[in-house]
C-alpha positions as CSV (number, residue, x, y, z in Angstrom):
1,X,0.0,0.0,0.0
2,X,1.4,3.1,-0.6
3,X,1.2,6.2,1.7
4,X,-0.2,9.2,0.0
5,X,-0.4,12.2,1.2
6,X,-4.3,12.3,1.1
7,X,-4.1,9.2,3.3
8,X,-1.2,10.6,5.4
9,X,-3.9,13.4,6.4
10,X,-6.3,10.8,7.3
11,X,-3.8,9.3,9.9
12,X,-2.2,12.8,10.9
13,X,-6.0,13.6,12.2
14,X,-6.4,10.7,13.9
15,X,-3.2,11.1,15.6
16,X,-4.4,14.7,17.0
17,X,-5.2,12.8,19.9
18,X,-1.5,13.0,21.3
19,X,-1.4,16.2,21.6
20,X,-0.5,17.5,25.0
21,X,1.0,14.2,25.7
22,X,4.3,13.7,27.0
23,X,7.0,11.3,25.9
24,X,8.0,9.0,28.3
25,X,9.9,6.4,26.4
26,X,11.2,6.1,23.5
27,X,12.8,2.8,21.1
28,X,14.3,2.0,17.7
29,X,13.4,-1.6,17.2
30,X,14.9,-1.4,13.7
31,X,17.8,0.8,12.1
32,X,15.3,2.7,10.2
33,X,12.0,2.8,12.7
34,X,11.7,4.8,16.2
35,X,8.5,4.2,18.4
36,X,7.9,7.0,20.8
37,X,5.4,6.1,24.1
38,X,3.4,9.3,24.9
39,X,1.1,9.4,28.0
40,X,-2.4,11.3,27.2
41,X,-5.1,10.3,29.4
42,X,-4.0,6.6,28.6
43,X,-0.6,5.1,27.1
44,X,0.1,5.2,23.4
45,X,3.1,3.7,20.9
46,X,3.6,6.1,17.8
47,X,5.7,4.0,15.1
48,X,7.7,5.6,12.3
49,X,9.5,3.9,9.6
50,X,11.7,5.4,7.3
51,X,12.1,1.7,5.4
52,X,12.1,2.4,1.8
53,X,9.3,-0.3,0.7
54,X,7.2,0.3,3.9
55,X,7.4,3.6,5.1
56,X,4.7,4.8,7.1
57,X,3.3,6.2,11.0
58,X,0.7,4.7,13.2
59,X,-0.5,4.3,16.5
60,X,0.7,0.3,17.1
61,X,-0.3,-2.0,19.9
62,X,1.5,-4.8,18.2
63,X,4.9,-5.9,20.4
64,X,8.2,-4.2,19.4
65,X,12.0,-5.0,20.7
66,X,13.9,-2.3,22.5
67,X,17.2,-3.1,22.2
68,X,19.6,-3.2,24.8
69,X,21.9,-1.4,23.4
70,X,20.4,1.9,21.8
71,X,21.3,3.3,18.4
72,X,23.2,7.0,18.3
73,X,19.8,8.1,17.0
74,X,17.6,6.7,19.1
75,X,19.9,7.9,22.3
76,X,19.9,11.1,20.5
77,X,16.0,11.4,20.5
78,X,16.1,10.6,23.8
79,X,18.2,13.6,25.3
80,X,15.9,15.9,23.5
81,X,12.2,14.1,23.6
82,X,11.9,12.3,26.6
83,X,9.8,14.2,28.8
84,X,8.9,16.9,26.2
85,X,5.2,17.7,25.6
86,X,3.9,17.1,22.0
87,X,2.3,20.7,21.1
88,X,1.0,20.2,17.6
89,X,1.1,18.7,14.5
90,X,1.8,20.0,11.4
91,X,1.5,18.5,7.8
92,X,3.0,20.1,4.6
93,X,-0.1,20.6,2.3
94,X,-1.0,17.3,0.0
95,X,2.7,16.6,0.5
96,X,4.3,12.9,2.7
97,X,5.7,15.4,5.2
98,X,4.3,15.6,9.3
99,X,6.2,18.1,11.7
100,X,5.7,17.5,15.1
101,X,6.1,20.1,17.5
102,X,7.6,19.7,21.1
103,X,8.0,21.8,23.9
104,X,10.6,20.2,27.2
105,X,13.3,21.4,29.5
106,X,16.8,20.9,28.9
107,X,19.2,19.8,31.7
108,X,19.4,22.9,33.5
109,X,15.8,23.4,33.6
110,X,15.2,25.8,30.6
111,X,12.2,25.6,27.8
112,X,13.4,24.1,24.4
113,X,11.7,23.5,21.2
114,X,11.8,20.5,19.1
115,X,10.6,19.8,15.8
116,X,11.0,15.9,14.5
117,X,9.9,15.9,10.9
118,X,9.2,12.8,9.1
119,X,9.6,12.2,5.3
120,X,7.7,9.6,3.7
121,X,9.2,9.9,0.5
122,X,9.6,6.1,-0.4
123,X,13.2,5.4,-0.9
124,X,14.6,8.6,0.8
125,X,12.3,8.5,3.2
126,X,13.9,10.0,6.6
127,X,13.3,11.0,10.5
128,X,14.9,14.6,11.2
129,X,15.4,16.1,14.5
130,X,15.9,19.8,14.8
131,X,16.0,22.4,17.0
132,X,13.1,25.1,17.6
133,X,14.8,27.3,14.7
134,X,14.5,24.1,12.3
135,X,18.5,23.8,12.8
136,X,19.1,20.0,12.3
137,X,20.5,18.1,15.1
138,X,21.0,14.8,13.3
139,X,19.2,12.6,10.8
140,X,18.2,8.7,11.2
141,X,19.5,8.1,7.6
142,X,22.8,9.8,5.9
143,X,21.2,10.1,2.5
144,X,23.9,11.3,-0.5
145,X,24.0,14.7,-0.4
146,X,23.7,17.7,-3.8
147,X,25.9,19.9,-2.2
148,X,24.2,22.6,-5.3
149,X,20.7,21.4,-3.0
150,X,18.9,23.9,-1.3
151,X,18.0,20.8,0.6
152,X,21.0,20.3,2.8
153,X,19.9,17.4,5.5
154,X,23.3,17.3,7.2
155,X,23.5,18.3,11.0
156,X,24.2,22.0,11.5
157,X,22.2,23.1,8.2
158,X,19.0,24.7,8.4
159,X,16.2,22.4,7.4
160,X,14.4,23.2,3.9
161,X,10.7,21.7,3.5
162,X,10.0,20.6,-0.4
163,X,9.4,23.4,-2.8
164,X,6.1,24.0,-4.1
165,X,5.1,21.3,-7.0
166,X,3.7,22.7,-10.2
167,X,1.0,20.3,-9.9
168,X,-3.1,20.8,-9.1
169,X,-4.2,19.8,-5.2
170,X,-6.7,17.5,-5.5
171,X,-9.9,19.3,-3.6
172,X,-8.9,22.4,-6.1
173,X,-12.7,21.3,-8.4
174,X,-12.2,23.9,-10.3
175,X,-9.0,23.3,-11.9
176,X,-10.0,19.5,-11.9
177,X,-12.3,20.0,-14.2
178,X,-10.2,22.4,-16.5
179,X,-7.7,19.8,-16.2
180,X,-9.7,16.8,-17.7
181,X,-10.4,19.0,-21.1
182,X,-7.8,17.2,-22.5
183,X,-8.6,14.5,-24.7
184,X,-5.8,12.4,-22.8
185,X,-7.3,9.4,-20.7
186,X,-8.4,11.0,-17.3
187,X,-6.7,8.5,-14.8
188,X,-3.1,9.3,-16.7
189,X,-3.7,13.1,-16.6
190,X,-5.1,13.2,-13.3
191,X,-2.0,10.8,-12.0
192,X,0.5,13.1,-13.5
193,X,-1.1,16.4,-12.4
194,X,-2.4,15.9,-9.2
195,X,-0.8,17.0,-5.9
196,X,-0.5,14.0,-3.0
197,X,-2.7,11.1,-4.7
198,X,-1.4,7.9,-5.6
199,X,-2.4,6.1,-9.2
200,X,-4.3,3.5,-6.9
201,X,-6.6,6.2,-5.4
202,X,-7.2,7.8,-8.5
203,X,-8.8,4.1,-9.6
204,X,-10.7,3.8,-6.9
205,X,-12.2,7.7,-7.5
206,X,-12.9,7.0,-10.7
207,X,-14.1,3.3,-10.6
208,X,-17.4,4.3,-11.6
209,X,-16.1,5.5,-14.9
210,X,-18.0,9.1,-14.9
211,X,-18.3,10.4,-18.4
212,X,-17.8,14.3,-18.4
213,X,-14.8,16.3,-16.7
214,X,-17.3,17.8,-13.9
215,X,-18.6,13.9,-12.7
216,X,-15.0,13.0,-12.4
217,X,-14.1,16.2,-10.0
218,X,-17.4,15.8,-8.0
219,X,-16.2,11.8,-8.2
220,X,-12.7,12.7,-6.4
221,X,-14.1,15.1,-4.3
222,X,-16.6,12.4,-2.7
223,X,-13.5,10.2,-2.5
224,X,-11.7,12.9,-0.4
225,X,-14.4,12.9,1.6
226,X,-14.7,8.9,2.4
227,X,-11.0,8.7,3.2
228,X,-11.5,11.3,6.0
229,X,-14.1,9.2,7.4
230,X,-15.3,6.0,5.9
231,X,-14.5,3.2,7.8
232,X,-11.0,1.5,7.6
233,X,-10.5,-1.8,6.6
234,X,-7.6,-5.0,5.7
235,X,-8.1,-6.7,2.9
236,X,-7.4,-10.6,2.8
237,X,-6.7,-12.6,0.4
238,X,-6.6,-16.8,0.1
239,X,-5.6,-15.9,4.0
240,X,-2.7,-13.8,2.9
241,X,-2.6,-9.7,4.1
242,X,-3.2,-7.9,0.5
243,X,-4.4,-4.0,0.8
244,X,-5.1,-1.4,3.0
245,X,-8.0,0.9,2.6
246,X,-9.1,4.3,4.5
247,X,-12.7,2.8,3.5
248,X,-14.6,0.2,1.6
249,X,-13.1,0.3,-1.9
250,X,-15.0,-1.1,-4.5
251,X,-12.3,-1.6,-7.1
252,X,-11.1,-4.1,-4.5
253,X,-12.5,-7.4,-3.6
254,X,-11.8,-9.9,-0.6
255,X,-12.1,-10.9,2.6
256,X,-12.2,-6.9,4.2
257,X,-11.9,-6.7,8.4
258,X,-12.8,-3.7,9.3
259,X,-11.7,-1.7,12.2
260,X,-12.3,1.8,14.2
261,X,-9.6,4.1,12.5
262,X,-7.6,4.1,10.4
263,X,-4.4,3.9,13.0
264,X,-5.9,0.3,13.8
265,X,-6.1,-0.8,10.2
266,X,-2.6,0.2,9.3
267,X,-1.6,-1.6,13.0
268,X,-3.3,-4.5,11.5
269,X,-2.0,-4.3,7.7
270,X,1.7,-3.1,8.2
271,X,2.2,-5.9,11.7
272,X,1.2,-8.5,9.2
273,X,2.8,-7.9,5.9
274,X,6.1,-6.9,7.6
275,X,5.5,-10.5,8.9
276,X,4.5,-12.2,5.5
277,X,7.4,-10.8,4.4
278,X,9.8,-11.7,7.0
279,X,8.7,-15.5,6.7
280,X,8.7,-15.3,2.8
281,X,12.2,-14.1,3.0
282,X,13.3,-16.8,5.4
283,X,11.7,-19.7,3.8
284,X,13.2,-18.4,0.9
285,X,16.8,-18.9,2.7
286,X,15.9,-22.1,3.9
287,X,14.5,-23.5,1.0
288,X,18.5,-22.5,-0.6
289,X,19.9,-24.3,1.8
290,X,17.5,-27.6,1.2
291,X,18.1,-27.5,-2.8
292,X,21.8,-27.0,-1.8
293,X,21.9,-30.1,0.5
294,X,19.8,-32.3,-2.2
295,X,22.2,-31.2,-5.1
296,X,25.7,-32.0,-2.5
297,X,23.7,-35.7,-1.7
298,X,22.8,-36.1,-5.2
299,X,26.5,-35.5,-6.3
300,X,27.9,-37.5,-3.6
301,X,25.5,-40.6,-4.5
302,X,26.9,-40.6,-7.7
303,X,30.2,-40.0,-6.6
304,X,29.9,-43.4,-4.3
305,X,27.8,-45.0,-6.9
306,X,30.4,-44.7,-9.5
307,X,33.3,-46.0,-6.6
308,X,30.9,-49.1,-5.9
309,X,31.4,-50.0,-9.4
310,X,35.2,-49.3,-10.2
311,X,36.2,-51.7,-7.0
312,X,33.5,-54.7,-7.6
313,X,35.8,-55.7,-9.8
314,X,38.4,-56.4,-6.6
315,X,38.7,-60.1,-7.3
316,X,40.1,-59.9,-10.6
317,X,43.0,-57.4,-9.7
318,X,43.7,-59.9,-6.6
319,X,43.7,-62.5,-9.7
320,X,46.1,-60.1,-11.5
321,X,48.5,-60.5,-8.8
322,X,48.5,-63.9,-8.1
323,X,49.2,-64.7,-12.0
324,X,52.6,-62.2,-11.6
325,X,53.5,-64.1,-8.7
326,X,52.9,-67.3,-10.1
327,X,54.9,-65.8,-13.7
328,X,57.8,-63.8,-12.5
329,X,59.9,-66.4,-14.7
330,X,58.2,-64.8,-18.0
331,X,59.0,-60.9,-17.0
332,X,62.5,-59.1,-18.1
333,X,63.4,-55.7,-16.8
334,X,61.4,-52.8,-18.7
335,X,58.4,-55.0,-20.0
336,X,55.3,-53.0,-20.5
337,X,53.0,-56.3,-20.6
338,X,53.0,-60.0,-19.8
339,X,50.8,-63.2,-21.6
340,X,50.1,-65.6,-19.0
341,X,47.6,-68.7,-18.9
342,X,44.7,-67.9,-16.7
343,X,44.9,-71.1,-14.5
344,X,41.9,-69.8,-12.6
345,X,39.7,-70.2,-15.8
346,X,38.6,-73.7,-16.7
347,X,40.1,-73.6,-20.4
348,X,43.1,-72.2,-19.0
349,X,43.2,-68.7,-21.8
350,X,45.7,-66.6,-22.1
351,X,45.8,-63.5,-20.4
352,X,47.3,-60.0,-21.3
353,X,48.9,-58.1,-17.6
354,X,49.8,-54.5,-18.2
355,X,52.7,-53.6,-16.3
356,X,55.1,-50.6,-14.9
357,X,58.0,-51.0,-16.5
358,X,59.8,-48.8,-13.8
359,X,59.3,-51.6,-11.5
360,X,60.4,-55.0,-10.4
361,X,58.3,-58.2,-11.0
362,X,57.5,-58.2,-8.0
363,X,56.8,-55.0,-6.8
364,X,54.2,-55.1,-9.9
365,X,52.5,-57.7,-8.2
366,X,52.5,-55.4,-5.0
367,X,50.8,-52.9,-6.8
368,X,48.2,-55.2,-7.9
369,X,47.9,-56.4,-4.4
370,X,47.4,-52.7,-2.8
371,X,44.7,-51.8,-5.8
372,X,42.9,-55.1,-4.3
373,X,42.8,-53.9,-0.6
374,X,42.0,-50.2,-1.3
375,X,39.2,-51.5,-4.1
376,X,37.9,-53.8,-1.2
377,X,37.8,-51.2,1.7
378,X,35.9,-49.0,-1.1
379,X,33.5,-51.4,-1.7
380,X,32.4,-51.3,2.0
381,X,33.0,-47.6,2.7
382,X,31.0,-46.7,-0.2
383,X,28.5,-49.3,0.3
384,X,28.3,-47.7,3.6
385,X,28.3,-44.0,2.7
386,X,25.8,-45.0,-0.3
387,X,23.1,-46.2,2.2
388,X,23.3,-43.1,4.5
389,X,23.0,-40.7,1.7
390,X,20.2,-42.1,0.0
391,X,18.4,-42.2,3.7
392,X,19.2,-38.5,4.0
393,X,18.5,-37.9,0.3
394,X,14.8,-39.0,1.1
395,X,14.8,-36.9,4.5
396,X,15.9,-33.8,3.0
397,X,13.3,-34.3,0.4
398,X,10.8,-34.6,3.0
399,X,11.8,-30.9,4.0
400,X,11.7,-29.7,0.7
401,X,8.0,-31.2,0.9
402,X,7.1,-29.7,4.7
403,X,8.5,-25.9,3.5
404,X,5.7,-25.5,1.2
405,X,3.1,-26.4,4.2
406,X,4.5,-24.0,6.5
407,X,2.1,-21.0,7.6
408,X,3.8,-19.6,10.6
409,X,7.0,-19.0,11.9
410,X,6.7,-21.3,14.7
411,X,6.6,-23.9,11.8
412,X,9.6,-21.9,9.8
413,X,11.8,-22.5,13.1
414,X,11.2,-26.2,13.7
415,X,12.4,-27.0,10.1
416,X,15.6,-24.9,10.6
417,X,15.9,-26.7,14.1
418,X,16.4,-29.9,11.5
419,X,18.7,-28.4,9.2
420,X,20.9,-27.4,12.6
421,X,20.7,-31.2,13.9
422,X,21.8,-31.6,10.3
423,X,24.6,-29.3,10.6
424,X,23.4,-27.3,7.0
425,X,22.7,-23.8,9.3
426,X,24.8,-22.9,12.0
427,X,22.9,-23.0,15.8
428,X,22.1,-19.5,16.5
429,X,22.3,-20.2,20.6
430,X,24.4,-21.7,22.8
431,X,22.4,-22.3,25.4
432,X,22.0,-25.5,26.7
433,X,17.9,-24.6,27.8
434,X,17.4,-23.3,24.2
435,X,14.3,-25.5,22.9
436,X,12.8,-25.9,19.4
437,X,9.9,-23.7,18.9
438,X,6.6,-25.6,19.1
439,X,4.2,-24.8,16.1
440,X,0.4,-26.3,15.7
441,X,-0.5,-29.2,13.6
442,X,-3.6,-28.0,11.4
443,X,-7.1,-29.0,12.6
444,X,-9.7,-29.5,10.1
445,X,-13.6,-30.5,11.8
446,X,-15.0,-33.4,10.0
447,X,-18.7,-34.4,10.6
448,X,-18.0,-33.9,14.4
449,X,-14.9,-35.4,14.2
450,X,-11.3,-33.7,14.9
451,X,-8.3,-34.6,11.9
452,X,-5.2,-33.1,13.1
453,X,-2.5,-32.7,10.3
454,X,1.0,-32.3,11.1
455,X,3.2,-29.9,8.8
456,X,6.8,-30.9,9.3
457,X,8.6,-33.6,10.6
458,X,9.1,-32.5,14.2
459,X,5.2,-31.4,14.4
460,X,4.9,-35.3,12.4
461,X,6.7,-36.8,15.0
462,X,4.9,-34.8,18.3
463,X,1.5,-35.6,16.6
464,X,2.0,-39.5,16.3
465,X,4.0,-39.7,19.7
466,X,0.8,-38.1,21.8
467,X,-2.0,-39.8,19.9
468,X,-3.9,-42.2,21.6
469,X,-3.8,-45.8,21.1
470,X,-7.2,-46.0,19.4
471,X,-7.0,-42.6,17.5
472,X,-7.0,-43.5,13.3
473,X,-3.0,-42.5,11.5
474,X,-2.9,-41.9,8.5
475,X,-0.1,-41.3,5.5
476,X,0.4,-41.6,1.8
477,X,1.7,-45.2,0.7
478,X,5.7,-45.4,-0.6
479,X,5.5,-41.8,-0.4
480,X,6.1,-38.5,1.7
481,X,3.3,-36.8,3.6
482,X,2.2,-35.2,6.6
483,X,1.4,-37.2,9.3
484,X,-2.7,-37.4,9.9
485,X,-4.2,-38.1,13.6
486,X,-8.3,-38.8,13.5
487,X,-8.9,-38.3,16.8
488,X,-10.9,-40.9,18.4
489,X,-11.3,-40.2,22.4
490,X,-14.4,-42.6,23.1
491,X,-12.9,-45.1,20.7
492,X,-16.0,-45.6,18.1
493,X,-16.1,-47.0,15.3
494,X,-15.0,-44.0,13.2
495,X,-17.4,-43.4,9.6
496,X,-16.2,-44.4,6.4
497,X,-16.5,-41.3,4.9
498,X,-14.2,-39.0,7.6
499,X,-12.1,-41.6,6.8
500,X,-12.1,-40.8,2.9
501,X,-12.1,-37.0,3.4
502,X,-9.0,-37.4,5.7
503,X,-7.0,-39.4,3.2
504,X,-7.6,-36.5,0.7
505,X,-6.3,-34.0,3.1
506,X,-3.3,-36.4,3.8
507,X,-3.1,-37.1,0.0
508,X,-3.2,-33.2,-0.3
509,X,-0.2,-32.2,2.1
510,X,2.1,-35.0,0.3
511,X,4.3,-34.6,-2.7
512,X,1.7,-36.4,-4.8
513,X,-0.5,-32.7,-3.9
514,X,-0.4,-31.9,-7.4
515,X,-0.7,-35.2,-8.9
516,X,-3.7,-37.7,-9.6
517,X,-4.8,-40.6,-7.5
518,X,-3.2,-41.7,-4.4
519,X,-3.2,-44.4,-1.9
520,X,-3.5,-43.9,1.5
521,X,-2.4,-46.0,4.1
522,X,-4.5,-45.7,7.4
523,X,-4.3,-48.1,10.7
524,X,-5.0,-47.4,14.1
525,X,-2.2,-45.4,16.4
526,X,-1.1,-48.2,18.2
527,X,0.1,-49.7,15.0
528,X,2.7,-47.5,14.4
529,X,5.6,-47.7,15.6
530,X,8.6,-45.2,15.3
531,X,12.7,-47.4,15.3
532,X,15.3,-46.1,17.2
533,X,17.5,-43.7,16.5
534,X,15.8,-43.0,13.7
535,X,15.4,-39.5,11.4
536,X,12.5,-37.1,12.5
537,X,9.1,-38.1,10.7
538,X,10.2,-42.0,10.4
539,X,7.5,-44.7,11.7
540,X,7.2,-48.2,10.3
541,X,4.0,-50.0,10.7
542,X,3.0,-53.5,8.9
543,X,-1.1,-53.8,10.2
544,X,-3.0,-51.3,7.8
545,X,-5.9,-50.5,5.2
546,X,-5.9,-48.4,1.6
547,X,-7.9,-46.0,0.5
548,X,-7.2,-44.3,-3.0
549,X,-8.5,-41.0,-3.4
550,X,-7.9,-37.8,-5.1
551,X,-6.0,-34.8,-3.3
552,X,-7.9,-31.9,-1.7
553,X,-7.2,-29.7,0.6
554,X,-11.0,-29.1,2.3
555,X,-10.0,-25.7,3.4
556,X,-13.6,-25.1,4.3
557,X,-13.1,-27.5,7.0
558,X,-10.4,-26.0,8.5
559,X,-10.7,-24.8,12.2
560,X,-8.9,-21.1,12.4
561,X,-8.9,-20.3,15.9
């Protein structure tokens, strides 16, 4: 969503509130975001962000770090802010620029005015702190500098607000409609001419498609008027945070939750796609370090494969040596090659030894000898080695498989607990008390009955571990899926058809999702039985039924809460 300065003024208003509040805290959770706690009648968290995809100010209830140690910035804000009253607020007309004005005490117990203007300019988007005179003290980024600016932002220069655009304000009707003469499509002119409106809002104004130039200015006018007061909302989309809107936007469909301002719904909106996004970027990370792992174990099993067959010929090259030995009569100093009769063949052929003519008969025979030993010792170690990688081949392709089931970052963090046990990402703590972080197997309601679907292979292996003895387990047959608990507290006899629409649930989070028909193994808990030692996720069980069905992923039956 972008921040425009027409919705800027909606939040600016609401924000009105602080005024005469006083600064008692303040943080900087992030290099480039402060939050400033203001008592006013009650407690309130002011974020800015100067993040140059997601720049923005609210009122936020959501939990923020404060660092131990504190940024120069943020300890700078603090010698100047904390304890100052907030006397006003000030935005630059249809510009992304608020000025807030505070009044405190310095050290000595003398009035001092602050200003801390905030620039939501996208990528040099910026928190300034000056003094009363609008002299900078410091800024929270060091943006590159036009030394030929009259916009000097370095500490010690006098701060310069934005010139005056060349462009029309957007409530100016008049000029709106003199504007739209132009036989030019209105959206583009308006977009290019307008003063503090994005593109987006311009759509939304205009969704109606009014015909003459005076519809379309009485069109944005109304607009103006709904963002000062409709009633903000989120907009969701296949459960994933996907627009923000000052009110009910018709050019925009989904699942809307509305809330009481505007403050709340850009709480809501901002809180969650900063957290889509951090989880996207993490799984993305991850999911590198999988499809590294798989490529290393595919190489490596190809490697050994190759060694398995170069040294199951060991017997012969023992046979090689045995024939020297048994010839040493038939070899002269410098021969590159012997013929001798293969006695260990029943017609007794004749047999071609290649030789190094550097060396003695018998040390020839040596070498023959040592080839034997080492191709021997390969042929276990590799047979070995071979076993172990194709077992962690199929686990890590199991992870591959849980990383696109994962919703939350509980689940994000149990699959990077694997990769540490795995030694692929290095152990962010040391602590001995440091546990795994427990995510939540899915719960889907079936017909009264609870089917509880696991997402990874720690959450596979929790789920079958606590199941009851007579609760129903479920999992694709010869392949990878999640594990599937029917729970069964009273132990009935549990209906066919739960049973049929839980196999297509299981069949759903497998890697057959995408496929056609799959078999699905099912058998009751206490048939399942997990070896020793063995990789997260790994159960055998002998006792079971099929059921072939086709994947789906019954999201209407899927409990939220």
């Amino acid at each position: 969503m972008t921040l425009d300065a027409v919705l800027l003024e909606r939040i600016k208003n609401e924000l009105n509130v602080l005024i005469g509040g006083k600064i008692n805290k303040i943080a900087q959770p992030e290099k480039d975001e402060i939050v400033l706690s203001l008592y006013q009648k009650a407690n309130f968290n002011l974020l800015i962000s100067s993040n140059a995809s997601n720049n923005r100010i609210h009122l936020t209830t959501k939990p923020f770090e404060n660092p131990k140690i504190a940024l120069g910035f943020c300890m700078l804000l603090r010698k100047h802010l904390v304890g100052a009253t907030l006397v006003g607020i000030w935005q630059m007309p249809f510009e992304r620029v608020l000025d807030f004005d505070f009044e405190g005490k310095n050290e000595l117990g003398y009035p001092t005015k602050c200003h801390l203007i905030c620039e939501f300019t996208a990528k040099t988007a910026n928190i300034i702190l000056t003094d009363g005179d609008y002299v900078i003290f410091d800024t929270l980024k060091h943006l590159p500098q036009d030394l030929n600016s009259s916009r000097i932002t370095l500490a010690g220069a006098k701060y310069q607000f934005f010139q005056p655009q060349n462009k029309i304000a957007p409530d100016d009707a008049n000029s709106v409609v003199s504007l739209l003469q132009s036989p030019l499509p209105q959206i583009d002119l308006l977009s290019q001419n307008l003063l503090g409106i994005s593109q987006k809002n311009i759509q939304e104004a205009l969704y109606q498609n009014p015909t003459s130039p005076l519809l379309c200015a009485t069109a944005l006018q109304q607009f103006l008027q709904k963002v000062k007061s409709g009633k903000a909302n989120v907009v969701y989309r296949n459960g994933q945070i996907f627009e923000l809107c000052p009110f009910d936007y018709l050019s925009i469909g989904g699942q809307k939750v509305f809330f009481n301002s505007f403050n709340q719904a850009c709480d809501e909106f901002f809180y969650m796609t900063d957290k889509q996004s951090r989880f996207k970027s993490k799984a993305k990370s991850v999911n590198t370090v999988v499809k590294n792992a798989i490529g290393r174990t595919q190489k490596k099993i190809a490697i050994q494969g190759q060694a398995l067959l170069d040294a199951n010929n060991f017997d012969s090259t023992k046979k090689m040596g045995d024939l020297l030995l048994a010839n040493l009569y038939k070899i002269k100093p410098g021969d590159e090659k012997v013929v001798v009769d293969d006695f260990y063949s029943e017609d007794c052929p004749k047999l071609e030894i290649a030789l190094d003519k550097r060396y003695s008969p018998q040390k020839n025979a040596q070498i023959y000898y040592k080839k034997y030993q080492k191709q021997k010792s390969s042929l276990e170690y590799n047979t070995k080695l071979l076993e172990e990688n194709k077992k962690l081949l199929a686990y890590l392709e199991t992870i591959k498989s849980n990383l696109s089931f994962c919703t939350e970052q509980s689940d994000l963090e149990e699959i990077v607990a694997e990769l540490s046990n795995l030694g692929l990402i290095k152990k962010q703590s040391k602590d001995k008390k440091a546990t795994t972080p427990s995510g939540k197997p899915m719960s889907f309601n079936i017909d009264g009955w609870t089917l509880l679907v696991g997402k990874n292979n720690i959450q596979n292996d929790n789920l079958t571990k606590s199941a009851s003895p007579d609760d129903m387990w479920l999992h694709t047959q010869k392949i990878h899926s999640s594990h599937c608990i029917i729970q069964n507290p009273n132990k009935k006899k549990i209906p066919e058809n739960v049973i049929v629409i839980s196999a297509e649930i299981c069949a759903f989070y497998s890697q057959a999702q995408q496929g056609g028909k799959v078999a699905v193994d099912y058998t009751q808990k206490k048939n399942v039985k997990k070896p020793s030692k063995s990789m997260p996720g790994f159960v055998n069980y002998l006792t079971y039924y099929s059921v072939i069905v086709q994947p789906c992923a019954h999201s209407e039956l899927l409990n939220t809460n």
